[in-house]
C-alpha positions as CSV (number, residue, x, y, z in Angstrom):
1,X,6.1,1.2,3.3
2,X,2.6,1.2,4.5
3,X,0.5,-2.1,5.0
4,X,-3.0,-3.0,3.4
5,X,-5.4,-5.4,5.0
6,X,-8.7,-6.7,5.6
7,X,-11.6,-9.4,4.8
8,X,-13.8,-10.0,2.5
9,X,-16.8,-12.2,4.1
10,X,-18.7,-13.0,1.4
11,X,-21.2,-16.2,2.8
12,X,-21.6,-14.2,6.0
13,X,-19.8,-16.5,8.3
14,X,-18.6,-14.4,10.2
15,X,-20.1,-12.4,13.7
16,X,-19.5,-8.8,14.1
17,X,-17.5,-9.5,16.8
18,X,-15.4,-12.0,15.1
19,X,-15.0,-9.4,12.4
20,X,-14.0,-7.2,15.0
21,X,-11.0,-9.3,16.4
22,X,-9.6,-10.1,13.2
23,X,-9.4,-6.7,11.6
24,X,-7.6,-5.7,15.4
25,X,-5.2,-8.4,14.8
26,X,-4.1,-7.7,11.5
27,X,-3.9,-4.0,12.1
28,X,-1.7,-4.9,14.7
29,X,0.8,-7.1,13.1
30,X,0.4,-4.1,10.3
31,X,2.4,-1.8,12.1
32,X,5.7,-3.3,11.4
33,X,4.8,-1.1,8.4
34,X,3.4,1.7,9.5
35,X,2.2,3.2,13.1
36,X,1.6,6.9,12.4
37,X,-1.9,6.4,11.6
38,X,-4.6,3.4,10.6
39,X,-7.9,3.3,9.0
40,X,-10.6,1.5,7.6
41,X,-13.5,2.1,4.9
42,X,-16.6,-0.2,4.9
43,X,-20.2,-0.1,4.0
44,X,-23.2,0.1,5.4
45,X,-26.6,0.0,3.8
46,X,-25.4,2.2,0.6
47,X,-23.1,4.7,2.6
48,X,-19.3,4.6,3.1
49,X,-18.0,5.1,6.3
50,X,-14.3,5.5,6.8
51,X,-12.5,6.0,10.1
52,X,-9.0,6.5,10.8
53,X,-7.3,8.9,13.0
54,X,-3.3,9.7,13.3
55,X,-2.4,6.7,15.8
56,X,-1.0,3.5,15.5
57,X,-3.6,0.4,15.2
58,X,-3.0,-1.0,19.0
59,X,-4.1,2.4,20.2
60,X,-7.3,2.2,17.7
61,X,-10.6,1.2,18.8
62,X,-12.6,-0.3,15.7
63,X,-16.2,0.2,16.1
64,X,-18.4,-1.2,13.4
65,X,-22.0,0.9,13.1
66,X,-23.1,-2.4,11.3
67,X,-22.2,-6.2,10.3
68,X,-19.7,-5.1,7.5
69,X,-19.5,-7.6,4.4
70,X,-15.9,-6.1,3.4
71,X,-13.3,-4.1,5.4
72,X,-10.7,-2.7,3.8
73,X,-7.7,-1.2,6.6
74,X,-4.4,0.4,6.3
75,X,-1.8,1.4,8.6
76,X,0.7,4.7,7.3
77,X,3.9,5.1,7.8
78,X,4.1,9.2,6.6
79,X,6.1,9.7,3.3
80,X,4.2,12.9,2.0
81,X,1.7,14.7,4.0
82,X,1.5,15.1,7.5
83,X,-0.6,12.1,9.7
84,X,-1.7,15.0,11.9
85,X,-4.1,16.2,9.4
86,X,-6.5,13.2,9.2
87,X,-7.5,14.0,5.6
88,X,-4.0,13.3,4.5
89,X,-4.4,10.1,6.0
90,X,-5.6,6.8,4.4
91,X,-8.6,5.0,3.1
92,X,-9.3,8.0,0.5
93,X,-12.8,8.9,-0.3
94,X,-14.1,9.2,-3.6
95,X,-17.2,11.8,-3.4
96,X,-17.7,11.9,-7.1
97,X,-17.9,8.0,-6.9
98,X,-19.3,6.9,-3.3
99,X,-16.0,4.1,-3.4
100,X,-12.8,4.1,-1.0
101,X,-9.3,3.9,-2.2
102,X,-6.1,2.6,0.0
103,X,-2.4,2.6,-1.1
104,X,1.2,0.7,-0.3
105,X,3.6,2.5,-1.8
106,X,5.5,6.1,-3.1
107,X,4.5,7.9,-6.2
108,X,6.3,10.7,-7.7
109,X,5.2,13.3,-10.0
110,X,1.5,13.5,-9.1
111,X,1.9,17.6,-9.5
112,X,2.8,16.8,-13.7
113,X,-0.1,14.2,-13.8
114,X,-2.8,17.0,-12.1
115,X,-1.8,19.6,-14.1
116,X,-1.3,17.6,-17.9
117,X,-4.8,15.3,-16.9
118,X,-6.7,18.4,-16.0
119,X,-7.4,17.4,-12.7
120,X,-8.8,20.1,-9.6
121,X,-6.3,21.1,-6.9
122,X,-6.9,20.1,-3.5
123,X,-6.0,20.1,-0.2
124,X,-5.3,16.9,0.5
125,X,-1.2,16.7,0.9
126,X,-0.7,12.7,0.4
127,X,0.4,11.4,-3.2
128,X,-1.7,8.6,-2.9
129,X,-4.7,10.7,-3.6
130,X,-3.4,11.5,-7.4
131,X,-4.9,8.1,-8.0
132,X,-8.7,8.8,-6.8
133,X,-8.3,11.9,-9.2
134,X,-7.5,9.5,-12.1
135,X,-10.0,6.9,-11.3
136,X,-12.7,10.1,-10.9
137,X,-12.0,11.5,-14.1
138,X,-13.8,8.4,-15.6
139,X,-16.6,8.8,-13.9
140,X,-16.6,5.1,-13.0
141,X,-14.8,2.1,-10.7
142,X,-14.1,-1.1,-13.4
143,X,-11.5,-2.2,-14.9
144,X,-10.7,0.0,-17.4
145,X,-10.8,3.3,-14.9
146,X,-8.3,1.2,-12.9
147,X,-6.1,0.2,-16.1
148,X,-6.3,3.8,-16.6
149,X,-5.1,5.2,-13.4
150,X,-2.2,2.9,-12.9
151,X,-0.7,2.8,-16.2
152,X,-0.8,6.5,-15.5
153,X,1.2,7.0,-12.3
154,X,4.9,6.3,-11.9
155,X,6.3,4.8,-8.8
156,X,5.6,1.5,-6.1
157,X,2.3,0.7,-5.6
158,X,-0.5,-2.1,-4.5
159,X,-3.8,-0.6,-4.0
160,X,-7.1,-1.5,-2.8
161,X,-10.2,-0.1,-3.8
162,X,-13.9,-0.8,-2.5
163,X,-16.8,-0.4,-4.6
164,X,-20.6,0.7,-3.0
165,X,-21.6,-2.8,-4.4
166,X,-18.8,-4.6,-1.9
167,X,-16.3,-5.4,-4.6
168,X,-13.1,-5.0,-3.7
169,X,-10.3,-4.6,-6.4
170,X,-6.8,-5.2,-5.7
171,X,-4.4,-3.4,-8.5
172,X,-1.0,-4.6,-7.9
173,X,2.3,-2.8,-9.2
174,X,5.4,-4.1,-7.5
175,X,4.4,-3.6,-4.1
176,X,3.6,-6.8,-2.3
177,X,0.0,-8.1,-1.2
178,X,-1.1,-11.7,0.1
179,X,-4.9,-13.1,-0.1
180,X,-6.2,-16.0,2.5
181,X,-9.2,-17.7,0.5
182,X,-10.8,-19.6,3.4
183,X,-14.5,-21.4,3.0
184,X,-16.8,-18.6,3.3
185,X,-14.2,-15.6,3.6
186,X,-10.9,-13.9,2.8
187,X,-8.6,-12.3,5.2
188,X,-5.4,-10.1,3.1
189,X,-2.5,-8.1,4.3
190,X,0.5,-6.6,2.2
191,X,2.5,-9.3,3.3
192,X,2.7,-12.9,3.5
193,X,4.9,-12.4,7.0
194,X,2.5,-10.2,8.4
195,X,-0.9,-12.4,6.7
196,X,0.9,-15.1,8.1
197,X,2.2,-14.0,11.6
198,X,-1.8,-12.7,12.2
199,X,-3.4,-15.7,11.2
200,X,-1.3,-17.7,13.6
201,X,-2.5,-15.6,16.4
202,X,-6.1,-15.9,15.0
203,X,-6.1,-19.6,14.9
204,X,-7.0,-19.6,11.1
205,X,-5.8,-22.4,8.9
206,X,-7.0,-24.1,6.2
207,X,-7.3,-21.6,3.4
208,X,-5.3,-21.5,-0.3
209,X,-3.6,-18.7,-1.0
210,X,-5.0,-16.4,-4.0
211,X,-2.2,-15.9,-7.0
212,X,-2.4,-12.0,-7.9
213,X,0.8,-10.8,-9.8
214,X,3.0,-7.9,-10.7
215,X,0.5,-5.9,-13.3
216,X,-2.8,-7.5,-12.2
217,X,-5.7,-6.1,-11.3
218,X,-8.2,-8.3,-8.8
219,X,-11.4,-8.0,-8.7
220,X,-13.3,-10.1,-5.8
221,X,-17.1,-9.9,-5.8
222,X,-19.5,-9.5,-3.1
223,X,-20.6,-13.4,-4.1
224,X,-16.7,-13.9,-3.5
225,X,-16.4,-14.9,-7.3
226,X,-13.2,-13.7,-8.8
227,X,-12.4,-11.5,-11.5
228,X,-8.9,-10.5,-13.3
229,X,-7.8,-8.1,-15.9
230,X,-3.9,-6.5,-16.5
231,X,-2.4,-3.1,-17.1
232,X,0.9,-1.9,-18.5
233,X,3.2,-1.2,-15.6
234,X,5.0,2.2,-16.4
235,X,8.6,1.1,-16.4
236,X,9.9,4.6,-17.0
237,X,13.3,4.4,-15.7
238,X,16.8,6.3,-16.6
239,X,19.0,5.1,-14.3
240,X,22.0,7.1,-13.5
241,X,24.6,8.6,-10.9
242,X,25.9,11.3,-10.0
243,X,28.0,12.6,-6.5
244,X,26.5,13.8,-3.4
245,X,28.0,15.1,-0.7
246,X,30.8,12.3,-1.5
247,X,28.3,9.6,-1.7
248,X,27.0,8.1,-5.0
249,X,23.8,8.9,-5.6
250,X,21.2,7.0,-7.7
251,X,18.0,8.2,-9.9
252,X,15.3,7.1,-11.7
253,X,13.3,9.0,-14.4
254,X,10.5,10.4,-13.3
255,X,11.8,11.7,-9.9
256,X,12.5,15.3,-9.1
257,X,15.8,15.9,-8.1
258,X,16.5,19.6,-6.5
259,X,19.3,21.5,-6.1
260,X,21.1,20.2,-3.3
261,X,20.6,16.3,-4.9
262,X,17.3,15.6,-2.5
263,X,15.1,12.6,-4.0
264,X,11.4,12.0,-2.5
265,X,12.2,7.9,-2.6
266,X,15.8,7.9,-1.8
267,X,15.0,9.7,1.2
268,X,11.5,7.5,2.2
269,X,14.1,4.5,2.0
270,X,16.7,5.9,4.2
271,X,13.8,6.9,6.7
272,X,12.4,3.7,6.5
273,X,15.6,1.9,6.9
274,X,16.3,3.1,10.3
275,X,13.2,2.4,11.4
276,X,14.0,-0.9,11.1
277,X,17.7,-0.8,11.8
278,X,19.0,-0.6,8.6
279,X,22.2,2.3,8.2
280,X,22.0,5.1,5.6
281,X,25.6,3.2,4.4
282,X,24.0,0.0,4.1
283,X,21.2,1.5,1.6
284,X,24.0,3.6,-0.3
285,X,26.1,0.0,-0.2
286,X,23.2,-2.0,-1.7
287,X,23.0,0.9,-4.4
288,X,26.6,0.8,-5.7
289,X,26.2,-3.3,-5.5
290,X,23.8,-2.3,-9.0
291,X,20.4,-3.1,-6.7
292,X,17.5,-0.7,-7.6
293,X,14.7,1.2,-5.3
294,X,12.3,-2.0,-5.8
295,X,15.0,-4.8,-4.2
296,X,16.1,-2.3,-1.8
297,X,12.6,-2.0,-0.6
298,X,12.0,-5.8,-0.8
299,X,15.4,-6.6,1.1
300,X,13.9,-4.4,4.0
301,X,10.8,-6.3,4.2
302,X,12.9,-9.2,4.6
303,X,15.8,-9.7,6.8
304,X,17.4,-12.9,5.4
305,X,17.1,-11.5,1.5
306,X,19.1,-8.3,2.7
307,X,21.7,-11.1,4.4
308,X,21.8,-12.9,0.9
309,X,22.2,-9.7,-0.6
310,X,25.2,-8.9,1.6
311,X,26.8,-12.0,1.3
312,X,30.4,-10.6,2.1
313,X,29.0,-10.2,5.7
314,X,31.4,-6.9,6.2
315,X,28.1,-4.6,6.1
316,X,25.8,-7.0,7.8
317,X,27.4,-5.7,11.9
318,X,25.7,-2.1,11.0
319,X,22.0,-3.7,10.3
């Protein structure tokens, strides 16, 4: 419920200041998923630099200290840790590793995984950052620290990740992502609406679109070669019901349910839901219909799915 994007411009073809104006536009169209804060993480020389601050990407001002090969954004909408504190907010920085780490999705249990993998405490409120611990722990970005992490966490997820060399991976779960391979470049975003809808307004044709898939992990070089490997995805899930408040309520394994019925996802759905118009009945509807977290999720990234979906039409008035 977040959106990742940037571009990859690995011939240098690209001018700073056409850098500049594609990395606004995409932000822009981003924030269909997310306006509570934006950032991105680029190189230059051998140092990181990550900006972001708690505001929505048409109030951001990019400024690029340098000619970036690779920029790697993301615009939040807040699930676990408050925007206001800018460390909670995305790209992550890896200290231990010098690399920068973005994330589309919800995790759950990232208090189990610190505590059974060993890993330090810290201050940093967002669950996405359970996954910089994991990739830390081995001491290394590749493929196998990235296998590692993601057959380890539970929950939606596409993440990118940008090495001090100017690789970028891309480790896909079941969120969505979209890659624009142009001559010279690549331009991405979580979506293929959103990829789509910016490149329109950019003028950009001409490209083919990169295949990544559910339990992939992408690996574009700073020549723009391509690399892929594949993890396990950790299909952990009980499903079950149980009443709430005289609603059916649905659970996965995995997720934390407290006393008065309250789950982390559930209620991230239902948030996200009316942000787009979407009732708390419709969502409960969908889940008595047999569809799980994943298709609800999907459904609300596209209108005319959710119609399908609803085929009876009697729910589709409170949309």
């Amino acid at each position: 419920m977040c959106c990742l994007f940037g571009l990859i411009d690995y011939k240098n073809c690209l001018s700073a200041w056409d850098k500049k104006i594609i990395i606004k536009v995409l932000a822009n169209e981003c924030e269909a998923r997310g306006i509570d804060a934006t950032g991105v993480a680029y190189l230059t020389g051998n140092s990181m630099k990550i900006y972001k601050k708690a505001l929505p990407a048409h109030k951001m001002k990019f400024k690029f200290n340098s000619d970036p090969k690779v920029i790697m954004g993301h615009t939040r909408m807040t699930t676990q840790g408050s925007e206001k504190i800018n460390a909670n907010n995305h790209p992550f920085y890896s200290e231990k590793l010098g690399v920068a780490l973005a994330h589309n999705g919800v995790l759950h249990g990232e208090d189990y995984i610190r505590k059974t993998e060993k890993l330090p405490d810290t201050d940093i409120e967002t669950d996405s950052y359970i996954a910089v611990q994991l990739i830390d722990k081995q001491n290394t970005l590749n493929f196998k620290s990235l296998k590692y992490m993601a057959e380890k966490i539970e929950g939606s997820f596409c993440f990118t990740v940008l090495s001090k060399d100017n690789e970028l991976y891309f480790v896909k779960g079941n969120n969505p992502m979209c890659i624009a391979h142009f001559k010279g470049f690549y331009v991405y975003a979580s979506t293929k609406e959103i990829l789509t809808k910016a490149l329109k307004r950019l003028g950009l044709k001409d490209y083919k679109e990169v295949s990544i898939k559910e339990g992939e992990i992408l690996k574009i070089n700073a020549d723009g070669s391509r690399e892929k490997d594949n993890f396990s995805m950790n299909y952990c899930y009980d499903y079950g019901w149980y009443d709430y408040g005289g609603k059916p309520y649905y659970y996965g394994c995995g997720r934390k349910k407290n006393k008065n019925g309250s789950d982390s996802y559930l209620k991230d759905l239902i948030s996200y839901a009316k942000t787009v118009g979407v009732s708390e009945t419709v969502i409960y509807e969908l889940l008595n219909m047999g569809y799980d977290y994943m298709d609800i999720e999907d459904m609300l990234y596209d209108p005319e799915l959710m119609y399908y979906c609803l085929h009876e039409g009697e729910l589709y008035a409170e949309i």
